[in-house]
C-alpha positions as CSV (number, residue, x, y, z in Angstrom):
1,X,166.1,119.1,76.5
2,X,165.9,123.0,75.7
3,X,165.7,123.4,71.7
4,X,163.8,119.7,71.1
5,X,160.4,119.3,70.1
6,X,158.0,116.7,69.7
7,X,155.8,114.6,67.6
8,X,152.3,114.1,68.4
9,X,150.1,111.4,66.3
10,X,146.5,110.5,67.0
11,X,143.8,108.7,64.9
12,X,141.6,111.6,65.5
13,X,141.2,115.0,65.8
14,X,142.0,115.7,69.7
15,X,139.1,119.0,69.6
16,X,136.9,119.6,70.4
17,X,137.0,117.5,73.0
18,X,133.6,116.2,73.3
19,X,133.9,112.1,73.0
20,X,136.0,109.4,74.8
21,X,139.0,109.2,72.6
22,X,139.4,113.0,71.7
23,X,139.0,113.8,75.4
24,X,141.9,111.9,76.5
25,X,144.1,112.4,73.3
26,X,143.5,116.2,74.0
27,X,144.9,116.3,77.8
28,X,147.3,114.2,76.4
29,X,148.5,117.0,73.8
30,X,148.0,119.7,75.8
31,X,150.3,118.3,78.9
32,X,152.5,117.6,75.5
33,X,152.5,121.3,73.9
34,X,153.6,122.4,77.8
35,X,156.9,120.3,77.2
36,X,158.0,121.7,73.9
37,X,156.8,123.1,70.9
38,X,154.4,119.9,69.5
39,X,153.9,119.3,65.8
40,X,150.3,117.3,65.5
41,X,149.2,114.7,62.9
42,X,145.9,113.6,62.7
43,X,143.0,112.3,61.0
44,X,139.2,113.1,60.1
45,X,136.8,110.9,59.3
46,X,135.0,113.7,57.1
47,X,135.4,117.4,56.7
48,X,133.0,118.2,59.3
49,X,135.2,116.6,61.6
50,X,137.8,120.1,60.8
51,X,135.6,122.1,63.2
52,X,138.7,121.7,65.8
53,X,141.5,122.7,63.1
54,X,141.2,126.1,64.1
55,X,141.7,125.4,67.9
56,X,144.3,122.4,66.7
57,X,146.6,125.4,64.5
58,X,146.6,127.9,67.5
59,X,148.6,125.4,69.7
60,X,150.7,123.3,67.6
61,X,153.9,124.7,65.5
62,X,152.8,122.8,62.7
63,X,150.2,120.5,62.2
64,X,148.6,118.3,59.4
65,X,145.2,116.6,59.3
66,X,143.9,114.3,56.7
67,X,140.5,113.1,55.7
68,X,140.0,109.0,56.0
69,X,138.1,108.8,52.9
70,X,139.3,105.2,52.5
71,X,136.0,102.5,52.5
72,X,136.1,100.1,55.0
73,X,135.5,97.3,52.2
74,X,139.2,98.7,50.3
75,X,140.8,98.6,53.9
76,X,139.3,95.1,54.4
77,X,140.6,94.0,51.1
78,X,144.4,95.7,51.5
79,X,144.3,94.2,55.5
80,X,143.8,90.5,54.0
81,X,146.3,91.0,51.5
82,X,148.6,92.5,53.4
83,X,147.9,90.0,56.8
84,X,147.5,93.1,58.8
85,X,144.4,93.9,60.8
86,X,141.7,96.1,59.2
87,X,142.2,98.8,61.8
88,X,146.0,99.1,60.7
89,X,145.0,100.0,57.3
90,X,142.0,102.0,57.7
91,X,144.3,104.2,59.4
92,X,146.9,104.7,56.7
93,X,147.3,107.3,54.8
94,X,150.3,108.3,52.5
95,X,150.2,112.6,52.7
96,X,150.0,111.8,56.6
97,X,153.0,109.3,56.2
98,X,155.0,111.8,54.3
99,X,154.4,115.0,56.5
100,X,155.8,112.6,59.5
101,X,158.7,112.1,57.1
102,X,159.1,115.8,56.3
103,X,158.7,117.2,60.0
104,X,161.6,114.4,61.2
105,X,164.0,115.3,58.8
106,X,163.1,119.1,59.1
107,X,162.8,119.6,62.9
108,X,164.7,118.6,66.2
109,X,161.9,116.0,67.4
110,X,163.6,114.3,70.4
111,X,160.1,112.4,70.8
112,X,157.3,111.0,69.5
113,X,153.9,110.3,71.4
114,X,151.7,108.2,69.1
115,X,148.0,108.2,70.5
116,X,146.2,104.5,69.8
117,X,147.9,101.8,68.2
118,X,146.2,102.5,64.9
119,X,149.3,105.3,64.6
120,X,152.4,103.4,65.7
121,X,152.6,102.7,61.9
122,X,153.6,105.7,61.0
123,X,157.1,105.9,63.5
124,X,159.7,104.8,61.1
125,X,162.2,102.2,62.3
126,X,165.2,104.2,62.5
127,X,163.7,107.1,64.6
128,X,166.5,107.4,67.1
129,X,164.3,109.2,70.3
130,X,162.1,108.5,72.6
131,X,159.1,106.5,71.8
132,X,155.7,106.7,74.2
133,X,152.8,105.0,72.7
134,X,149.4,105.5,74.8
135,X,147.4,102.5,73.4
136,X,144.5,103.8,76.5
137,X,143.3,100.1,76.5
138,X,144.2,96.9,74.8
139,X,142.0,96.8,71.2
140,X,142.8,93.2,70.8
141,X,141.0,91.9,73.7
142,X,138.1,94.2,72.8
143,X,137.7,92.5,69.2
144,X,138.5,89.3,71.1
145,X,135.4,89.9,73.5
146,X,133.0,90.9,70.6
147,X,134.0,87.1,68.7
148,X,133.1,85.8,72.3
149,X,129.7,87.4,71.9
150,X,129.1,85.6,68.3
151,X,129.6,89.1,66.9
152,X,131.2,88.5,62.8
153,X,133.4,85.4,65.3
154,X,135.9,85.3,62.0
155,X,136.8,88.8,61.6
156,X,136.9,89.6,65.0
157,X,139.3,86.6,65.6
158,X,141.2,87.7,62.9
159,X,141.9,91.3,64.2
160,X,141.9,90.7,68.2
161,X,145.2,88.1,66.9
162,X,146.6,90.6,64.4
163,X,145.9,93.3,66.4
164,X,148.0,91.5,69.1
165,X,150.4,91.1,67.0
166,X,150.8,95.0,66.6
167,X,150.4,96.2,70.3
168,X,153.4,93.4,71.3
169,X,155.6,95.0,68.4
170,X,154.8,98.5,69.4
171,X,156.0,97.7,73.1
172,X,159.0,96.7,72.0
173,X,159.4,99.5,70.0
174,X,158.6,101.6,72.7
175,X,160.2,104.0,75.4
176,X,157.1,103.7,77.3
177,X,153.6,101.7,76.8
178,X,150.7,103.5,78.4
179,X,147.3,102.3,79.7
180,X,144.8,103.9,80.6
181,X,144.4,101.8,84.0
182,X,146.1,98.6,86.3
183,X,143.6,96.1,85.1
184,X,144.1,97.3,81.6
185,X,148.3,97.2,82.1
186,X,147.8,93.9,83.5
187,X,145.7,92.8,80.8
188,X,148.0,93.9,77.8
189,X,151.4,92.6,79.9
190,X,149.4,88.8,80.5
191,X,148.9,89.1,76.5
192,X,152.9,89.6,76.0
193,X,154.3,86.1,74.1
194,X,157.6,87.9,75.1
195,X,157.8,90.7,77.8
196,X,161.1,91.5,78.1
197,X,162.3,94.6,77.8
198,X,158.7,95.6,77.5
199,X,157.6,99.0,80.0
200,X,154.6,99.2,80.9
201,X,153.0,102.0,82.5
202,X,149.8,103.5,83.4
203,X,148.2,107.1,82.7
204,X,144.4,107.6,84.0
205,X,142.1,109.7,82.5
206,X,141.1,112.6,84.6
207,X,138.0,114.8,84.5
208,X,137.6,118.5,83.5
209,X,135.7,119.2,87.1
210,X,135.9,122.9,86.7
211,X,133.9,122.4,83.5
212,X,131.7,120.0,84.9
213,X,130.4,121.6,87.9
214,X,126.8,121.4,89.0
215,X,127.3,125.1,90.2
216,X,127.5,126.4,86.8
217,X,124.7,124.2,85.0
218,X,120.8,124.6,85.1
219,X,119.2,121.3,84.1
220,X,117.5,121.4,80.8
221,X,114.3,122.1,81.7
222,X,112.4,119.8,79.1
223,X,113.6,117.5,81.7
224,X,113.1,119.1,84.7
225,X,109.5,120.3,84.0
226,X,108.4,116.9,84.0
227,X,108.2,114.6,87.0
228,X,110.2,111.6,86.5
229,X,112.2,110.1,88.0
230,X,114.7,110.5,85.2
231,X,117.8,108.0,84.2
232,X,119.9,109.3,81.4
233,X,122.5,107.4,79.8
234,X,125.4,109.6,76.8
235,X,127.9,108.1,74.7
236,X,128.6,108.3,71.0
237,X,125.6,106.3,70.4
238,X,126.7,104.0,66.9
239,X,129.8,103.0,69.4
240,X,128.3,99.1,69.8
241,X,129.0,98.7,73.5
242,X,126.9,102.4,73.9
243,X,124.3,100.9,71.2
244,X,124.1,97.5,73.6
245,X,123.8,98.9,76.7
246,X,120.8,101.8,75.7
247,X,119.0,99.0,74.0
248,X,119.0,96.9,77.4
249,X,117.7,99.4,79.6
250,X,115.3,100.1,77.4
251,X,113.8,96.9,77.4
252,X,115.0,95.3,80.1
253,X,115.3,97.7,83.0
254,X,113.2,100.7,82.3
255,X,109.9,98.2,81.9
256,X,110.8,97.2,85.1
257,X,110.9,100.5,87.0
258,X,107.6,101.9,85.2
259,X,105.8,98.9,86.5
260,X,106.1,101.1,90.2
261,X,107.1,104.4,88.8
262,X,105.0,105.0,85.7
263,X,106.2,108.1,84.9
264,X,109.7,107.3,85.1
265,X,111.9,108.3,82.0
266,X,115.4,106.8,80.2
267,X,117.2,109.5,78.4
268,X,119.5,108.2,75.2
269,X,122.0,111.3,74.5
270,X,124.8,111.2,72.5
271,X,125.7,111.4,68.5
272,X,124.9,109.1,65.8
273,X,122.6,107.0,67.4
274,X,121.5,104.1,65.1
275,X,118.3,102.8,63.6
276,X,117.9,100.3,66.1
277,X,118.0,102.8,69.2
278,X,116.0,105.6,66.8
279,X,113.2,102.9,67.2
280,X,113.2,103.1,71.0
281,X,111.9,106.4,70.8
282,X,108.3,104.5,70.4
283,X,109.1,102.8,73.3
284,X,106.9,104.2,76.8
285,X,109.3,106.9,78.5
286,X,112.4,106.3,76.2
287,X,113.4,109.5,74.4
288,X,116.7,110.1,72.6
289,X,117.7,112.6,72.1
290,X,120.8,112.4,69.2
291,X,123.7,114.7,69.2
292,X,123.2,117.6,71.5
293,X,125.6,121.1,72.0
294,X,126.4,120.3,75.5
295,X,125.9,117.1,78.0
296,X,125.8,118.5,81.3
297,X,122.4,120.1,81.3
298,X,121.4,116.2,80.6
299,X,123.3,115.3,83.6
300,X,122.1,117.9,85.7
301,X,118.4,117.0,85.0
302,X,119.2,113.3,85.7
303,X,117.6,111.4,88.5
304,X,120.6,109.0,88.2
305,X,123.2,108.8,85.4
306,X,123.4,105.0,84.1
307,X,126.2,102.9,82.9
308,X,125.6,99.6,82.2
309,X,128.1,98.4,79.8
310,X,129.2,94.9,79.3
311,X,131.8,95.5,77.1
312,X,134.2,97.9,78.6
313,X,137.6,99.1,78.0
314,X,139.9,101.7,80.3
315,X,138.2,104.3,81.8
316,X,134.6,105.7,81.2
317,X,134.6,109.2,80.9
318,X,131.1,109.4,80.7
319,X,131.0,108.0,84.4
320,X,133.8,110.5,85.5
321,X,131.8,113.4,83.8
322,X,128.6,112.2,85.6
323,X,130.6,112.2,89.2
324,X,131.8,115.7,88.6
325,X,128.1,116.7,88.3
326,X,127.3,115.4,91.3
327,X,124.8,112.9,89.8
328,X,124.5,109.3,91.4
329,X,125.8,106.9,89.1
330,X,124.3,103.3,88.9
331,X,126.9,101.1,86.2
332,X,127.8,97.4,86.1
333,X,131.1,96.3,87.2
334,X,132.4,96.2,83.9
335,X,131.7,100.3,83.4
336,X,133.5,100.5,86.9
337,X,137.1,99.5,86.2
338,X,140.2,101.9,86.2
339,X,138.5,104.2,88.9
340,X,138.9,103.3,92.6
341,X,135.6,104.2,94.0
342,X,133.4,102.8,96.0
343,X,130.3,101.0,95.7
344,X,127.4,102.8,97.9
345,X,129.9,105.2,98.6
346,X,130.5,106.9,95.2
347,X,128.3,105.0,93.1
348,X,126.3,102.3,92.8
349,X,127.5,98.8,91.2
350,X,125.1,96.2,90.2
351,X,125.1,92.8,87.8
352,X,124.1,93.2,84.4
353,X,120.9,91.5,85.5
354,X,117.6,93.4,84.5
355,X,115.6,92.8,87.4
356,X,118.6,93.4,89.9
357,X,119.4,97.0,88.3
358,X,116.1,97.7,88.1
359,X,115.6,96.8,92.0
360,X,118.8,99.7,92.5
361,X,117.6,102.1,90.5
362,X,114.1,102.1,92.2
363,X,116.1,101.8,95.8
364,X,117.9,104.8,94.6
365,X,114.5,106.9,93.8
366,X,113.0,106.2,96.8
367,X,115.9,107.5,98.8
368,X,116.3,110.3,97.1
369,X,118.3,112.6,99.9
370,X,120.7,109.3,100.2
371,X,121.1,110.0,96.6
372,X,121.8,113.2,96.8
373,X,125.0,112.1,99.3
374,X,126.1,109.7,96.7
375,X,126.3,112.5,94.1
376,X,127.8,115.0,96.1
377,X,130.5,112.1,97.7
378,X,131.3,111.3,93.7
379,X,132.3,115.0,93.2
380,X,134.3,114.9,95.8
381,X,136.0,112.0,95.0
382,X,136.9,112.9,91.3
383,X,138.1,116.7,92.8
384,X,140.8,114.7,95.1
385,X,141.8,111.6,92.5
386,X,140.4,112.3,89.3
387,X,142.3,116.1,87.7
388,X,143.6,116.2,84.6
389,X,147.1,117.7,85.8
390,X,147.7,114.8,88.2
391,X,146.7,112.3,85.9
392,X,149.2,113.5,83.1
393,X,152.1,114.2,85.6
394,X,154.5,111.4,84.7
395,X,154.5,112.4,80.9
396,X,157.0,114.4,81.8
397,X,159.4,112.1,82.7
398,X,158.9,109.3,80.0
399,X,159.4,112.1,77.3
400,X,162.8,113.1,79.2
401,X,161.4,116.4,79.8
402,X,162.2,117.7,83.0
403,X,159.4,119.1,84.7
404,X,160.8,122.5,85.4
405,X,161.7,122.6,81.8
406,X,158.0,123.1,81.4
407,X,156.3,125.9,79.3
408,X,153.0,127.6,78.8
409,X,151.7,126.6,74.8
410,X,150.7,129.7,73.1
């Protein structure tokens, strides 16, 4: 398709790349600017959030990136008068809605690749090209599952349906709907009230290994200096799955391990971690540590990386990132889905039970050459099925791109 380009909307920033969502909406953009010159809209949630604008302008043609200044209590109000869900208008943002105006009726865009459902609003109805919408994993059933829990039941209802609502429209309006796993493709394809004509398909997330290697990382020796054994657990730590899961090690697991390993420690890294998890730090062997520059000394310092969420949806990169490192990693079934390890193989997978993961983890210190073998197994196992560049191959192909029409993005 020589002379077309393409449009690129995500609800975030995609650099740097240093959380879930901007990880995978960056790979995705970058396999995108190798197609065809790739005009990027975005959002911010504050102007700190511009540190990537720099990295953003050197590889797009043209770009624009708004700050979502809106309150949540205005986008709660214009979402019930409006019947939309909350995260539909939290999203919206009119100079973003007319750049996506001005660059269609400016510029050749054969396609658009909207990154999260929160963005699908803003591909008008009479866009003519190719449509691929990477929702990553179905929203609705995550709001669904938080009502389940007793978690705000009415708004949560409210938004898992409208929500719904939005990710069944946007597969119909779709070339190609992407998910970030089977079980997730499954999931939004049983959710269909009408399926037909409906393409579903499935993009993984991938790990940078290069970056990730144990071979280039000393392990931060505040860490390493003391004697452990160490579990460590990152995320973006006001992300309430994250939040949930820190808060139940802390109390429920880690007790349980310093009743034969006194010494033992549970590391909290990641941004924005809230109150409650600020008060673990008075907790016996709990430190967290907040936002920090870079993860992997963390992970390189870490007896075993821990992922015990309960509420999970797609693909964990924090588990992929921990494999790459060569770190055993101990996480619940839940934290396990989308990647086609193995348990005692790869990893280790255990209940959501605190005695039970507390029984692994100390199984796991006491052999520690066995985990050695199960770190250096995960490496190898993310190296063979887990690149970036194989993950994003079939983009290609739903953008009607032909791979050898590929170029470099200067």
């Amino acid at each position: 398709m020589s002379g077309s380009e393409i449009l690129f909307l995500a609800h975030r920033l995609p650099f740097p790349p240093d959380r879930g969502d901007r990880i995978r909406a960056h790979h995705l953009l970058q396999a995108v600017a190798a197609l065809a010159p790739v005009h990027v809209g975005c959002l911010v949630d504050s102007e700190a959030d511009r540190v990537g604008e720099g990295a953003l302008a050197a590889l797009a043609t043209s770009h624009c990136v708004v700050t979502r200044s809106k309150p949540l209590p205005l986008a709660g109000l214009e979402a019930l008068a409006a019947n939309k869900p909350v995260s539909l208008t939290a999203f919206h943002h009119r100079k973003l809605e007319a750049w996506v105006r001005q660059v269609l009726a400016e510029r050749p865009i054969a396609a658009i690749v909207v990154f999260s459902g929160q963005m699908g609003q803003y591909v008008p109805a009479d866009f003519a090209g190719r449509v691929v919408v990477d929702l990553c994993d179905v929203d609705s059933a995550k709001f669904a599952a938080y009502a389940e829990a007793g978690e705000r039941p009415w708004l949560n209802r409210r938004e898992a349906r409208l929500l719904a609502e939005v990710e069944e429209a946007l597969g119909h309006r779709a070339t190609a709907t992407v998910l970030i796993s089977e079980a997730e493709a499954q999931l939004y394809a049983s959710r269909l009230r009408n399926p037909t004509g409906v393409n579903v398909q499935v993009i993984g997330n991938g790990v940078d290994a290069a970056f990730f290697d144990p071979q280039e990382v000393v392990p931060l020796p505040a860490i390493a200096a003391r004697p452990g054994p160490h579990f460590v657990f990152t995320g973006q730590m006001d992300y309430r799955p994250n939040e949930q899961a820190a808060l139940w090690v802390a109390g429920a697991v880690l007790p349980e391990v310093r009743a034969v390993h006194r010494q033992a420690e549970f590391h909290i890294v990641g941004r924005s971690p809230t109150p409650l998890l600020r008060r673990c730090a008075d907790e016996p062997g709990v430190t967290v540590w907040g936002e920090v520059p870079d993860v992997r000394p963390f992970l390189a310092a870490a007896t075993c990386v821990l992922a015990p969420l309960t509420v999970a949806r797609g693909v964990q990169n924090k588990v992929l990132e921990a494999m790459a490192m060569a770190r055993p990693v101990l996480l619940t079934p839940e934290a396990a889905t989308g990647i086609a390890a193995i348990d005692g193989e790869h990893w280790l997978v255990e209940k959501n039970e605190g005695k039970a993961f507390a029984q692994r983890a100390l199984d796991l210190v006491e052999n520690a050459a066995g985990g050695e073998r199960l770190g250096e197994a995960a490496r190898r196992f993310v190296l063979a099925n887990q690149a970036w560049p194989a993950m994003m191959a079939p983009l290609a192909t739903l953008l009607g791109f032909a791979v050898e029409g590929q170029r470099h993005a200067a």
